[in-house]
C-alpha positions in Angstrom: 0.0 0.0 0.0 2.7 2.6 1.0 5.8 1.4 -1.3 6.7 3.7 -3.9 4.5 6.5 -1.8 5.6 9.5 0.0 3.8 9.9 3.3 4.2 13.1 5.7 3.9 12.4 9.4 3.2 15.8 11.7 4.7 15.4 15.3 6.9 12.8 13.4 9.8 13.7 15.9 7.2 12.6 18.9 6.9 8.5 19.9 4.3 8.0 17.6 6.1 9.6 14.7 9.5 7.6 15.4 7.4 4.1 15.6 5.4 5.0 12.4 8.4 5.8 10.7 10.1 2.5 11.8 7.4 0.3 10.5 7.0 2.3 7.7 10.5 1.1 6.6 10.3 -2.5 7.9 7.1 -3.2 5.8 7.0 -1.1 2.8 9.7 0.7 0.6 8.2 4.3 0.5 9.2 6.9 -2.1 9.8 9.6 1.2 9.2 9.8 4.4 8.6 13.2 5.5 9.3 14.0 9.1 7.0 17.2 9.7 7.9 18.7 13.3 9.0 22.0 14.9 11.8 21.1 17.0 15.3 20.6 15.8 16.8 18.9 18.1 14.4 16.2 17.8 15.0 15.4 14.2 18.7 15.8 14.5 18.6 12.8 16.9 15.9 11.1 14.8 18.5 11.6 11.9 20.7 9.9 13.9 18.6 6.5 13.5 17.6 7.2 9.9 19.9 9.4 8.3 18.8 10.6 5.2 21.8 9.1 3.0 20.3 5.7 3.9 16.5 6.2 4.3 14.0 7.7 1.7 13.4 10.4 4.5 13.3 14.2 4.7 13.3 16.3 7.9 11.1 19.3 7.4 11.2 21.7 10.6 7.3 23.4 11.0 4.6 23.9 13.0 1.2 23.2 11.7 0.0 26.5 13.0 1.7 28.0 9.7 -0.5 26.9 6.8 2.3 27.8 4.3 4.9 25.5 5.8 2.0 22.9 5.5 1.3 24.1 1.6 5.1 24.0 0.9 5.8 20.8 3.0 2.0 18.9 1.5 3.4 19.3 -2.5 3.8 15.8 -3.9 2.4 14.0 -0.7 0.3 11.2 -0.9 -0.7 10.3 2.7 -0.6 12.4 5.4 -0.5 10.9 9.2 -1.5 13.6 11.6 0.2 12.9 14.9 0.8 16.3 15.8 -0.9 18.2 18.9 -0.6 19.7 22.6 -1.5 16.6 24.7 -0.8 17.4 28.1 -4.3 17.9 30.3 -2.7 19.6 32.8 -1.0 22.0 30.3 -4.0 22.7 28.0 -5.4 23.8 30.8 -3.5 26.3 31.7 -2.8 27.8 28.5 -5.9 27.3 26.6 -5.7 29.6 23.9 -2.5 27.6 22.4 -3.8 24.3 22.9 -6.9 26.0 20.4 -4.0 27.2 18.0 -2.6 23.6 17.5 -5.5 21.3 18.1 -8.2 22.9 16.2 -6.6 26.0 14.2 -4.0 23.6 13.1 -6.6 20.8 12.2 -8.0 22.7 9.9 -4.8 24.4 8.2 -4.1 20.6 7.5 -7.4 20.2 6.1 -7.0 22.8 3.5 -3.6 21.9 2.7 -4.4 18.5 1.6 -7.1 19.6 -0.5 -5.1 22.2 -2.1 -2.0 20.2 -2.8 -3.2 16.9 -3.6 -3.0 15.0 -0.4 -4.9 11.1 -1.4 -5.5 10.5 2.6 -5.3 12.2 5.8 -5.8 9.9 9.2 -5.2 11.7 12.0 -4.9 10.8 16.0 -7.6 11.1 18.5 -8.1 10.4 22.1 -10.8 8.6 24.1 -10.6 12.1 25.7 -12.3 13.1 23.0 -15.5 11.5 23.9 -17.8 13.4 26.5 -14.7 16.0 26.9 -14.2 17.5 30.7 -10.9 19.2 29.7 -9.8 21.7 27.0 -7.5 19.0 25.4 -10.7 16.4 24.7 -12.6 19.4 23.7 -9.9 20.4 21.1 -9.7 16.5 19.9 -13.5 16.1 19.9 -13.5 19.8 17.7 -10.5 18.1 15.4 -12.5 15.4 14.7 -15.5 17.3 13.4 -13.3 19.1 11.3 -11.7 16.2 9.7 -14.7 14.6 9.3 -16.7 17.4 7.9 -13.7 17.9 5.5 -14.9 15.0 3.6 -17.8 17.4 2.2 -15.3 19.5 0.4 -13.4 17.2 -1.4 -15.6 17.6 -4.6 -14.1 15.6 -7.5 -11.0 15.8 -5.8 -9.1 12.0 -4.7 -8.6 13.1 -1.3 -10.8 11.7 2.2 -10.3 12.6 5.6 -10.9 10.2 8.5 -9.6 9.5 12.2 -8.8 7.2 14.4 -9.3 7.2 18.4 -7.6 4.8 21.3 -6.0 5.4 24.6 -3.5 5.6 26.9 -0.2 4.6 24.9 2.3 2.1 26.8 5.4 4.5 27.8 4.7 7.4 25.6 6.1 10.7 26.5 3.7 11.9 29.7 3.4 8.5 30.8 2.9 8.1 34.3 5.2 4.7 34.0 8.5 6.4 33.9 7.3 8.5 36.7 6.2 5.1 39.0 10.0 3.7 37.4 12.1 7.1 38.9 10.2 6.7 42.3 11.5 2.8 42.3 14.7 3.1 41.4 15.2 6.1 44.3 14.0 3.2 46.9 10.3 4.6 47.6 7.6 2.0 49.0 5.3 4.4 48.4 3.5 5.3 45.2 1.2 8.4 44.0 -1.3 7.3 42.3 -5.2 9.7 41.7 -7.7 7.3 42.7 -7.2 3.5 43.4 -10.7 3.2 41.0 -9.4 4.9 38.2 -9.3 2.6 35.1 -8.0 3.2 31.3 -7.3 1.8 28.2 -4.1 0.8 27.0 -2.8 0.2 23.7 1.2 -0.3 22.8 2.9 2.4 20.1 3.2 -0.7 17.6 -0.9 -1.2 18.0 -1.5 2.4 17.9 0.5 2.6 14.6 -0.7 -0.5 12.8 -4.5 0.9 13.3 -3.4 3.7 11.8 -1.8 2.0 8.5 -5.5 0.0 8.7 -7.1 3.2 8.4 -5.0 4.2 6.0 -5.6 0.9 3.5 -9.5 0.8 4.3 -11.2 4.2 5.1 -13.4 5.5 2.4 -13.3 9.0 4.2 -15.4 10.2 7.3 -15.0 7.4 9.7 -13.2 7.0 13.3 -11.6 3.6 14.1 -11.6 2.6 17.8 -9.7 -0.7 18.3 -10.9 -3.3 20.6 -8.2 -2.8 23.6 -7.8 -3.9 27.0 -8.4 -1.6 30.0 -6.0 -1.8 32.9 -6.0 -0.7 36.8 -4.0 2.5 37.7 -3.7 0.1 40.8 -1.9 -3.3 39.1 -0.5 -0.5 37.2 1.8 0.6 40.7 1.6 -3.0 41.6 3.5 -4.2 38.5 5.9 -1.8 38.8 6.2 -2.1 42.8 4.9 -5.6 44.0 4.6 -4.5 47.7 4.2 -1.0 47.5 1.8 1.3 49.4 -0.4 4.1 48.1 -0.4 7.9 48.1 -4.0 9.0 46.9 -3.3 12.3 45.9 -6.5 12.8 43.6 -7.5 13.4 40.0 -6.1 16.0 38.4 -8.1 19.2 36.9 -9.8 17.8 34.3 -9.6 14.1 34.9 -12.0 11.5 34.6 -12.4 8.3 36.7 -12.7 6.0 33.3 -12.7 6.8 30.1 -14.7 6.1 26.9 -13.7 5.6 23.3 -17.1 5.0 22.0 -20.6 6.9 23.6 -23.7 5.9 23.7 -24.7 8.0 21.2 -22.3 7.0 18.6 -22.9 3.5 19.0 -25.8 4.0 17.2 -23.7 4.4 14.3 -21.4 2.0 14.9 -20.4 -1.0 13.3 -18.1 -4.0 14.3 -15.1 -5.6 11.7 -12.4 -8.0 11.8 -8.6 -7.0 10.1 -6.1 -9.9 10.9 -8.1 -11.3 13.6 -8.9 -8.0 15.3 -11.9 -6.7 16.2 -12.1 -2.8 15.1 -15.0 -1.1 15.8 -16.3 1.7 13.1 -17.8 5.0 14.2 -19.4 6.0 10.0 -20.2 9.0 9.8 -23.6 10.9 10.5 -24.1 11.5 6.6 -22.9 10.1 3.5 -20.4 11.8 1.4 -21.4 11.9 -2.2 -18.0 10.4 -3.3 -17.2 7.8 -1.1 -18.3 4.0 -1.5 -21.8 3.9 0.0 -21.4 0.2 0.5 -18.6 -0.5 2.3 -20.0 -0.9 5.8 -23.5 -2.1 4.7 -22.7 -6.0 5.6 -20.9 -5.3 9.0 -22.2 -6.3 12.4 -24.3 -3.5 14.3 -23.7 -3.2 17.1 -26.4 -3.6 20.2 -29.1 -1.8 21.4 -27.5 1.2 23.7 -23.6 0.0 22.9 -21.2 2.3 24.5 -17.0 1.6 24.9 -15.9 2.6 28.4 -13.2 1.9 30.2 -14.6 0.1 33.9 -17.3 -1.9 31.8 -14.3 -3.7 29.1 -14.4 -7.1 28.8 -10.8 -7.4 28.7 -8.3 -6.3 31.1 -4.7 -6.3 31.9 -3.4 -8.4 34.7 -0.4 -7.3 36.8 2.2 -10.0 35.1 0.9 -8.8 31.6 1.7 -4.9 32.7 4.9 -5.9 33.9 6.0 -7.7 30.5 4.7 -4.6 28.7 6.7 -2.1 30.5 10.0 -4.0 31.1 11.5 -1.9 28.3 9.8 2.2 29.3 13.1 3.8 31.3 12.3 6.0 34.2 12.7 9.7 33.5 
């Protein structure tokens, strides 16, 4: 699907980016890679795992805030993976006006670069924080993904479709709390802060996270949102796998924090459907109208889902255990 293509990844310099970009090159042989980020000292040590006299890859410094960069940066792009955003709840918060700039200014400066310059397919990243927001960040995801989907409308004859997908908490990214739990281990502490011994989320690994986004990539006909099936996990046998014997510190959600978390209302399940790539269960979030020039029939044979379906984190079906945290993070460092 991606050899001999040249696909542009914003935040490229961020984990996601670097993990996209390695599988990238494991599976396909790409025209270009582009690496689309705003800080330099990120891509010169990104160069320094694919340097660009070996790799079909180019490091473009930018900020999707400047829709020129993007028009200059978008000519002769195929796919565009948009990773980029302001992602910290705590920081979004407090500086709301520039999470706005990034999250939904600079949504829609990539919308109307990729329509302008050619762009085949945009899939950009949500957030179960997204759904039902309570902080500025979900609201600036939730307001991303209207725009992206409502993109589709102005594609016109144009071979261009716009679609998303949404999971959660990501196994060691930058922000983790994991590295935090690590750092408290390695200075000898029994004792570890944790928000609320209830509080539950999903979890999905960098390699998952990517993969559904290369799915998305092969198999959206524009306008939908793709919410894997993924295992929730205790913020509890979270501390425990990292500290066996270790004691609490319930120091309380955060501004802005939720007890669980959802990746698929109540609301949208309604228009959800249910299908299988490589064994997987992926569930579909279609869109609330058709777009004139997308394949009507795509979905049409999928499995509805029930009556009153919703996604949410406390009522999965599968969960994490405390041995099966601890394989997954043996590899995140403390910070």
């Amino acid at each position: 699907m991606l050899d001999g293509r040249t696909i542009l990844i914003t935040g490229g310099t961020g984990s996601f980016g670097k993990k996209c970009a390695e599988i990238i090159f494991r599976k396909y042989k790409p025209k270009k890679v582009i690496i689309f980020s705003r800080d330099e000292f990120k891509q010169y040590l990104l160069s320094k795992t694919f340097p660009a006299d070996q790799y079909p890859i180019r490091y473009f410094i930018g900020d999707i805030r400047d829709k020129e960069r993007l028009y200059r940066a978008f000519e002769g792009v195929d796919y565009v993976v948009h990773s980029a955003a302001l992602k910290q709840v705590p920081a979004c918060e407090y500086n709301p006006f520039e999470a706005v700039k990034t999250n939904v200014l600079g949504a829609q400066n990539i919308v109307e670069a990729a329509l302008d310059r050619g762009v085949k397919k945009v899939i950009a990243l949500s957030t179960d924080k997204a759904v039902s927001p309570v902080n500025l960040y979900g609201a600036t995801k939730l307001a991303m993904e209207k725009l992206l989907v409502a993109a589709n409308s102005y594609v016109g004859l144009k071979e261009c479709m716009f679609s998303i997908v949404r999971y959660g908490n990501v196994v060691g990214s930058r922000g983790s709390v994991i590295p935090v739990f690590l750092q408290y281990a390695a200075q000898g502490k029994k004792e570890l802060p944790i928000t609320d011994e209830r509080m539950t989320r999903f979890w999905i690994t960098l390699e998952q996270g990517v993969e559904l986004v290369l799915t998305a990539l092969h198999e959206a006909v524009g306008g939908e949102i793709f919410v894997p099936r993924i295992p929730s996990m205790k913020v509890s046998d979270l501390a425990r796998a990292v500290m066996p014997d270790c004691a609490f510190t319930t120091i309380g959600i955060r501004p802005g924090e939720k007890i669980h978390e959802s990746l698929i209302s109540e609301d949208e399940g309604r228009s959800c459907v249910q299908v299988s790539q490589n064994y997987k269960t992926i569930y579909v979030i279609l869109p609330p109208y058709i777009f004139e020039t997308r394949n009507k029939a795509k979905y049409a044979t999928c499995a509805k889902l029930p009556e009153n379906f919703f996604y949410r984190s406390d009522t999965n079906d599968i969960w994490l255990k405390v041995d099966e945290l601890k394989e997954l993070i043996k590899d995140v460092r403390p910070e």
